[in-house]
TORKOL-4160 file (C-alpha; in steps of 0.2 Angstrom, whole numbers, padded with zeros to 4 digits, m for minus):
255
<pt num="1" X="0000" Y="0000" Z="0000"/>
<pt num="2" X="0013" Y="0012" Z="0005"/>
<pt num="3" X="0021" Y="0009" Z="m0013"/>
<pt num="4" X="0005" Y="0015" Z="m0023"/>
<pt num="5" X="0002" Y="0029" Z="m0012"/>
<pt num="6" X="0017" Y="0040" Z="m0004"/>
<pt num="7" X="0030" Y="0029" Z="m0017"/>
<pt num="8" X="0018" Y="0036" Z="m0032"/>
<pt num="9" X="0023" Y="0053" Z="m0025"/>
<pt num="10" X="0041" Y="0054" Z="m0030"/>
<pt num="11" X="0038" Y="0055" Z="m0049"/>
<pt num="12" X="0025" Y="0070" Z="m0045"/>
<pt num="13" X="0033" Y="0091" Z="m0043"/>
<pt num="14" X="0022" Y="0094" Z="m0025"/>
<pt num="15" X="0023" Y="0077" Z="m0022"/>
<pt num="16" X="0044" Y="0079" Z="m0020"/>
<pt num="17" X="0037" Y="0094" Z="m0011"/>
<pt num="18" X="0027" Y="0086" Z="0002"/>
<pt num="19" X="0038" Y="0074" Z="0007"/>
<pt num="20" X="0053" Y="0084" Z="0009"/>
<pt num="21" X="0040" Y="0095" Z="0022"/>
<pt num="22" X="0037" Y="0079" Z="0030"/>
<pt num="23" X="0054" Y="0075" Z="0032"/>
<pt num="24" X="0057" Y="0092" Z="0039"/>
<pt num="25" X="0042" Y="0090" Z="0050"/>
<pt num="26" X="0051" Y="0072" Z="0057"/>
<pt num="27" X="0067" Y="0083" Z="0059"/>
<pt num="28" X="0059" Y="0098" Z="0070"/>
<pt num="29" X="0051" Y="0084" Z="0081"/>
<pt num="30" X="0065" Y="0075" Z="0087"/>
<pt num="31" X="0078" Y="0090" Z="0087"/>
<pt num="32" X="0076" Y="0091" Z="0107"/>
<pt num="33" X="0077" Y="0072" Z="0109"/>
<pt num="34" X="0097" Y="0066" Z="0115"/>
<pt num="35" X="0101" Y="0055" Z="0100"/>
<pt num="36" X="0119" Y="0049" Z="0102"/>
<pt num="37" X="0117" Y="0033" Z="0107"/>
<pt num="38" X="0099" Y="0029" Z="0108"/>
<pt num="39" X="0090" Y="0017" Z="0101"/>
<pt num="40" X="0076" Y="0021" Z="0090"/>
<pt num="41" X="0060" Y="0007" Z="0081"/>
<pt num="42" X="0052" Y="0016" Z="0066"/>
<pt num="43" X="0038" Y="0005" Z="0059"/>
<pt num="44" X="0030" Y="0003" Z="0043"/>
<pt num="45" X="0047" Y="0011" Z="0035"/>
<pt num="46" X="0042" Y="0009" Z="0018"/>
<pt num="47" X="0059" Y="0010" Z="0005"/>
<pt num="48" X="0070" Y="0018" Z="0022"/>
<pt num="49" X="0065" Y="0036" Z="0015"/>
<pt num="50" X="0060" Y="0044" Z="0033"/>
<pt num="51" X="0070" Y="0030" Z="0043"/>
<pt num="52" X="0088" Y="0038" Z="0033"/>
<pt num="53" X="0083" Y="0055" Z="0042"/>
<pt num="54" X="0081" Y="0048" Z="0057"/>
<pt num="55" X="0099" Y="0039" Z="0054"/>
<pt num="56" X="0106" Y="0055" Z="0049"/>
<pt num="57" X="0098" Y="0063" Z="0065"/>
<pt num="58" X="0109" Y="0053" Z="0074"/>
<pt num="59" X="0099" Y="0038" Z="0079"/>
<pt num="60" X="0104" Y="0020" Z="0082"/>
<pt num="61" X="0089" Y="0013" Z="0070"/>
<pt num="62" X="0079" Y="m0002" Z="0068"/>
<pt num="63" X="0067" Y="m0002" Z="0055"/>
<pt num="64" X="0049" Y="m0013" Z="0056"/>
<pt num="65" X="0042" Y="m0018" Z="0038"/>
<pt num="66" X="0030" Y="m0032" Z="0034"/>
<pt num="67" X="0033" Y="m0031" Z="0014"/>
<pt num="68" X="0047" Y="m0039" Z="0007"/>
<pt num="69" X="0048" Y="m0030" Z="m0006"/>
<pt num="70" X="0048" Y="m0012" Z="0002"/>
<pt num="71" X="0060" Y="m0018" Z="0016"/>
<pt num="72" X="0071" Y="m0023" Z="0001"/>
<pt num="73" X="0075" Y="m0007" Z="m0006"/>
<pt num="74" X="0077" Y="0001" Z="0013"/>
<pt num="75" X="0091" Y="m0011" Z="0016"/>
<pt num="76" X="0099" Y="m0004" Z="0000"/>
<pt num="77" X="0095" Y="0011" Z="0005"/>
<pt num="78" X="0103" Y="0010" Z="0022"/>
<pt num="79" X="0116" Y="m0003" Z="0021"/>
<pt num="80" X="0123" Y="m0008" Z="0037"/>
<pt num="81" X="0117" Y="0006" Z="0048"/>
<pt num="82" X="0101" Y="m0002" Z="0052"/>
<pt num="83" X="0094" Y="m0015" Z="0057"/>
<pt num="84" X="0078" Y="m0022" Z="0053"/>
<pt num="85" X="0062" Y="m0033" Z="0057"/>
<pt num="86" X="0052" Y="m0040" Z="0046"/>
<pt num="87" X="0033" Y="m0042" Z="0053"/>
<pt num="88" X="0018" Y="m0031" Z="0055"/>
<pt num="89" X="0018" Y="m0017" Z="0069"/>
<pt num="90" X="0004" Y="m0024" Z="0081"/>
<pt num="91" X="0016" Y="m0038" Z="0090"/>
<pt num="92" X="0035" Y="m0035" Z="0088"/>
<pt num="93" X="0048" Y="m0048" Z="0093"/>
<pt num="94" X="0055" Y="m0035" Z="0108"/>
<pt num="95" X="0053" Y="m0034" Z="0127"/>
<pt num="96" X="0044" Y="m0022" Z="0136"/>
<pt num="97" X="0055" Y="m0004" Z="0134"/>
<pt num="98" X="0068" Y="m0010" Z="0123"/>
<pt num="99" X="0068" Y="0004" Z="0114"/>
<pt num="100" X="0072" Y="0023" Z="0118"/>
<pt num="101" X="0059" Y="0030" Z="0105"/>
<pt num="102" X="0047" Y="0023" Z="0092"/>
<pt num="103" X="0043" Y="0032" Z="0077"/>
<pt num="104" X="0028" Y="0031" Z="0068"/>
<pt num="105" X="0031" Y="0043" Z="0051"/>
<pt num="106" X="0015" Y="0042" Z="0039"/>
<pt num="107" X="0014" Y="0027" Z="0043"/>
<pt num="108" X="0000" Y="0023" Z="0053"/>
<pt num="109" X="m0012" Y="0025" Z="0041"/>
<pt num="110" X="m0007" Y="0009" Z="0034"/>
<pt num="111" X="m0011" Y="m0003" Z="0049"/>
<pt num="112" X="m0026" Y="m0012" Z="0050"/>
<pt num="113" X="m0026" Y="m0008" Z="0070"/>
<pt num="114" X="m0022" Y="0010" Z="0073"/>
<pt num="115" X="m0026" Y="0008" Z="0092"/>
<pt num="116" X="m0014" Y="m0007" Z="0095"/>
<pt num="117" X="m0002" Y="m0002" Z="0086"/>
<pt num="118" X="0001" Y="0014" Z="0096"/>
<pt num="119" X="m0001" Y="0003" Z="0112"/>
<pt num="120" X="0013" Y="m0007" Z="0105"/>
<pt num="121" X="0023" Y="0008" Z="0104"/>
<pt num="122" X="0020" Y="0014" Z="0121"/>
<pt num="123" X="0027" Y="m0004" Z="0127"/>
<pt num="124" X="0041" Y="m0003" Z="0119"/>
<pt num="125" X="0045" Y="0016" Z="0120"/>
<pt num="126" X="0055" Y="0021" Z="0136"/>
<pt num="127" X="0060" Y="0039" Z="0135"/>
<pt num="128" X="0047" Y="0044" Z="0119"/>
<pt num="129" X="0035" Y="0042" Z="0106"/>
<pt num="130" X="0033" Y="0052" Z="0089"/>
<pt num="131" X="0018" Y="0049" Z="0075"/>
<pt num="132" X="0015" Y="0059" Z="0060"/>
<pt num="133" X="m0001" Y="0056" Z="0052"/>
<pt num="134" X="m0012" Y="0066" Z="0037"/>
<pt num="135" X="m0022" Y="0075" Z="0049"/>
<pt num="136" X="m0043" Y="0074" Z="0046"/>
<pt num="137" X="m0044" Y="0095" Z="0050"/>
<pt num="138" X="m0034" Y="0101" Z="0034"/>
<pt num="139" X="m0035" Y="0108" Z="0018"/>
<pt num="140" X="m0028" Y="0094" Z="0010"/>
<pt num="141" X="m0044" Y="0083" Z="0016"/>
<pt num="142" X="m0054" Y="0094" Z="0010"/>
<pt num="143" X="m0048" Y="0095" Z="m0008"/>
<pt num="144" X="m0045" Y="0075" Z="m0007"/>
<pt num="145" X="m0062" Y="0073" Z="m0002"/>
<pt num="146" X="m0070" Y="0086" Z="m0016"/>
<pt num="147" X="m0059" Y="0079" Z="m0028"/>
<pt num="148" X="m0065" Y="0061" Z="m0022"/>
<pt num="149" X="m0085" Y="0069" Z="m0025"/>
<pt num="150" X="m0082" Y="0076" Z="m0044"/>
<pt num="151" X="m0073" Y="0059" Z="m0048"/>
<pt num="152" X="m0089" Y="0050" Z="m0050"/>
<pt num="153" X="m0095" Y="0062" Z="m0063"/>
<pt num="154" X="m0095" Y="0058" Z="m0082"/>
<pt num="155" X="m0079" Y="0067" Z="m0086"/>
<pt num="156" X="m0069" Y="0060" Z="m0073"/>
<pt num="157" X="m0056" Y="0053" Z="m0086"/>
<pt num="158" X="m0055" Y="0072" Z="m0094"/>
<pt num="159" X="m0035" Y="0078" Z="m0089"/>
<pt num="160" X="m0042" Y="0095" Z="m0084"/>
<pt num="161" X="m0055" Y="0087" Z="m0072"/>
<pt num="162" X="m0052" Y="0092" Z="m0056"/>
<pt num="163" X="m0049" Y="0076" Z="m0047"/>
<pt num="164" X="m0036" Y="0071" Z="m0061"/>
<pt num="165" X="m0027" Y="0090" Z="m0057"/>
<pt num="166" X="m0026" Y="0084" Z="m0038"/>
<pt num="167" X="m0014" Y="0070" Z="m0047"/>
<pt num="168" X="m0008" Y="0066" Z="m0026"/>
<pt num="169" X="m0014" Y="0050" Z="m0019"/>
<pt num="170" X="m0027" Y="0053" Z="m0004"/>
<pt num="171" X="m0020" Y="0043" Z="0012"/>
<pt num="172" X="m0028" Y="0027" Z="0018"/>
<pt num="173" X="m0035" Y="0034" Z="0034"/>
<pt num="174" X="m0035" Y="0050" Z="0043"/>
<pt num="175" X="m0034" Y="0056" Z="0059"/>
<pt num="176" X="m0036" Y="0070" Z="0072"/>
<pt num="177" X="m0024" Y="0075" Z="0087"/>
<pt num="178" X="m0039" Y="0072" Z="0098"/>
<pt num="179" X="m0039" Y="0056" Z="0090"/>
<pt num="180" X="m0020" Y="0051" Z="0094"/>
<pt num="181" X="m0021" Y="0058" Z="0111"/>
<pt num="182" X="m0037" Y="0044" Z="0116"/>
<pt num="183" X="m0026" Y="0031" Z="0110"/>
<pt num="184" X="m0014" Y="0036" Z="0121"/>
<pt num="185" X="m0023" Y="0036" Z="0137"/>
<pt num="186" X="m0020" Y="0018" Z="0139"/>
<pt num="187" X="m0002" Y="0020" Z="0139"/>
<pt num="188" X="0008" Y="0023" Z="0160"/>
<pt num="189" X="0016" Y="0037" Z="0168"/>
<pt num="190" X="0018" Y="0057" Z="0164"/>
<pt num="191" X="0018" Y="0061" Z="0146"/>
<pt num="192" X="0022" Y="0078" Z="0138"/>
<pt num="193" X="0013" Y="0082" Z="0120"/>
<pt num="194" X="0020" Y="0092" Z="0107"/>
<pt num="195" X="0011" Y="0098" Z="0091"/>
<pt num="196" X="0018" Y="0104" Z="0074"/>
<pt num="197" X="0012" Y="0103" Z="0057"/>
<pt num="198" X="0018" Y="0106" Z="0037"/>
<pt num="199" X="0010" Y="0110" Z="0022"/>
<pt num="200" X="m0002" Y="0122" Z="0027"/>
<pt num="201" X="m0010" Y="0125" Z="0010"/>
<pt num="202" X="m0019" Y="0116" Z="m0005"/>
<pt num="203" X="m0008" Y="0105" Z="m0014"/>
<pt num="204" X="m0006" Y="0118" Z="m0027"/>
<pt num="205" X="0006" Y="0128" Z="m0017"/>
<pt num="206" X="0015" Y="0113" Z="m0012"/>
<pt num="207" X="0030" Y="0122" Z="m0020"/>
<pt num="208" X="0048" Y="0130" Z="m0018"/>
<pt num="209" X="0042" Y="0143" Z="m0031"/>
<pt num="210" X="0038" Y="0161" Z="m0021"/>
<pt num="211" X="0040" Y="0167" Z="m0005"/>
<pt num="212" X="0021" Y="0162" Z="0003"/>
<pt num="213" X="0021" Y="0142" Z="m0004"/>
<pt num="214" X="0038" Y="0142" Z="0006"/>
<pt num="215" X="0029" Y="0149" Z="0022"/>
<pt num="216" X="0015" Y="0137" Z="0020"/>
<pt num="217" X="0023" Y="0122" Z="0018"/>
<pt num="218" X="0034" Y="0125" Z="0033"/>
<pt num="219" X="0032" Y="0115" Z="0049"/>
<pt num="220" X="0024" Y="0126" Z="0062"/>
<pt num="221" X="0018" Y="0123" Z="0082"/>
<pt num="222" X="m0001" Y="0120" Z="0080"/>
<pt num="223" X="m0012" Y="0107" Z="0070"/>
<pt num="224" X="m0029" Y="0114" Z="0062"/>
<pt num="225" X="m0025" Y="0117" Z="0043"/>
<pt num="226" X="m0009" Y="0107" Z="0041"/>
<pt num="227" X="m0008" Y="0092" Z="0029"/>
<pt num="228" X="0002" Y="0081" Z="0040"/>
<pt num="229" X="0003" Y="0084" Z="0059"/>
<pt num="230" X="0017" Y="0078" Z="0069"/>
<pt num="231" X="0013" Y="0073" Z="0090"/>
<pt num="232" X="0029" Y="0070" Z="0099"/>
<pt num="233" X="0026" Y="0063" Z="0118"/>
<pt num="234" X="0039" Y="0064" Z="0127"/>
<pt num="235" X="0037" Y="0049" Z="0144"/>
<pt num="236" X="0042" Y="0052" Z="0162"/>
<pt num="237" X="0058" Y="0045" Z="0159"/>
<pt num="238" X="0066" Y="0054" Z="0144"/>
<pt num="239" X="0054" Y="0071" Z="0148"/>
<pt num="240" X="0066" Y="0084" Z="0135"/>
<pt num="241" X="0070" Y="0104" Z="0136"/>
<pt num="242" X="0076" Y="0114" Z="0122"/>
<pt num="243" X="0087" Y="0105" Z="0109"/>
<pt num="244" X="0097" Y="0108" Z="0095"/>
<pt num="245" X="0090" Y="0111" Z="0079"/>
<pt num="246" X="0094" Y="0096" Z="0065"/>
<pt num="247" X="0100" Y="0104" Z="0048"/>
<pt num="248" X="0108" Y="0086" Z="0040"/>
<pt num="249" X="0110" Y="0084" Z="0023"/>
<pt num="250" X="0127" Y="0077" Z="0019"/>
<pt num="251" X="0131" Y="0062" Z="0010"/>
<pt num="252" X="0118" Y="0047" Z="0009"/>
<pt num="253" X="0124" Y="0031" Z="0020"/>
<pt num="254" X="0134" Y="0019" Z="0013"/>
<pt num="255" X="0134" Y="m0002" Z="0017"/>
């Protein structure tokens, strides 16, 4: 699934676009997390695209993938910087806390059991949990779900009809931050939320080009209107101040 949706945006302009946000989102979220040294799950990784910044973040990863295929190219991807799990993210082969963090980067729109896969994640999370899901209060659901209206008219095949225009996948499920945080409830101990958000705008100004599509697609406290909203929850035992700001983009990882 995550191959005909978020892969299918890699051959698009915005869809180059979002993704990069998302990635930036990710790196805003974890900057005041300690990373040297620290061991990090992210599941559902896909090809290794959001898992490489978390490397690159300075993580010790471990990435959890049920298809074969997609956990393929992330071991190309990564080499041997990460290690990997193959098996679906409701029951993983770890103890209780064996992890530092686990990650969840547009990725748990794919599961078949949202609420236990977070529960999962708070088991095995010790200092801190960090989802990033296509948020259900945003323009981007809106246009999805207009575009998904005008595709069952006659002309829906027409290249200037808008839902071929929209021309980016709609994710599998949406959610809300009130959402998240019920599924959270279940999880022990004090727990500090944090909220930030990217791509503010419709998808057409999911764009490098001009000084407002910039400002819209940057990651920002808050969640109403963004495209993709990021909730960080930082446990009792890893509880973080202010951290460094991430900025990495050097050379890709090597075997």
């Amino acid at each position: 699934m995550y191959s005909r949706r978020y892969g299918a945006w890699r051959g698009l302009k915005n869809g180059v676009h979002a993704l990069d946000r998302i990635r930036e989102l990710i790196e805003r979220l974890v900057a005041p997390w300690p990373r040297r040294g620290r061991r990090l799950l992210a599941l559902n990784v896909g090809d290794g695209h959001f898992l490489e910044a978390l490397w690159e973040a300075g993580f010790d990863v471990t990435g959890q993938e049920r298809d074969l295929s997609l956990l393929a190219q992330a071991r190309e991807r990564l080499g041997s910087v990460a290690e990997f799990v193959a098996c679906g993210p409701e029951h993983l082969p770890y103890d209780d806390d064996a992890f530092d963090y686990v990650v969840a980067a547009a990725a748990l729109e794919f599961t078949d059991n949202p609420k236990a896969v977070v529960a999962e994640m708070g088991r095995l999370a010790s200092r801190g949990i960090l989802i990033v899901f296509p948020n259900a209060l945003s323009v981007f659901r809106l246009e999805c779900a207009l575009a998904g209206l005008l595709s069952t008219s006659d002309n829906e095949h027409d290249d200037e009809h808008p839902a071929r225009r929209l021309r980016l996948p709609a994710p599998a499920l949406w959610f809300t931050v009130d959402g998240i945080r019920r599924m959270l409830k279940n999880i022990p101990g004090e727990k500090k939320l944090s909220v930030f958000s990217a791509l503010w705008g419709p998808s057409i100004t999911w764009t490098q080009s001009g000084m407002l599509c910039r400002w819209l697609g940057n990651a920002r406290p808050g969640a109403a209107g963004g495209a993709f909203a990021g909730l960080r929850v930082d446990l009792a035992a890893g509880l973080t101040g202010t951290g460094l700001a991430i900025r990495v983009r050097g050379a890709a990882p090597t075997a």
